[in-house]
C-alpha positions, 0 to 999 in steps of 0.5 A: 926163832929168836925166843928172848926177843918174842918174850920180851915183846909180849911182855911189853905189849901186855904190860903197856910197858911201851919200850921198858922190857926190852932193857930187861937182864935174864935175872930181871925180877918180874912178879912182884918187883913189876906193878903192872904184872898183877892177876890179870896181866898173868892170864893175858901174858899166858893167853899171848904167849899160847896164841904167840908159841902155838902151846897150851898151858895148863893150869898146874903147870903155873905158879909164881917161878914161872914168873920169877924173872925173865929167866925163868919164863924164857925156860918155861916157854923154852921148855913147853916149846920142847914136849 
């Protein structure tokens, strides 16, 4: 499974991004450097990669590393994908 590439995909469908993600680095910064990541396109990317990665989240697991860069939300679903 190709964990990157679906990332990057949700992120662009979530975020109407329409092609931008997928000229995203690892060290891409994304909460706070990408407007259309505000609060409520946090609870539909976390809703997307749950239904997408067949994991739950729960809510002390979350807070704004998780979405630091693309990095880092690639580890964080790597490692709920590894419990």
């Amino acid at each position: 499974m190709d964990i990157r590439g679906e990332v990057v995909a949700i992120l662009d469908e979530v975020l109407s991004l329409k092609g931008r993600a997928s000229g995203f680095s690892l060290d891409t910064p994304l909460l706070g450097a990408l407007p259309e990541l505000d609060s409520m396109a946090v609870v539909a990317l976390i809703t997307s990669l749950e239904e997408r990665f067949a994991f739950v989240v729960d809510d002390d697991e979350l807070d704004g590393s998780v979405f630091a860069s693309l990095s880092t939300l690639i580890d964080f679903v790597q490692a709920k994908l590894n419990v």
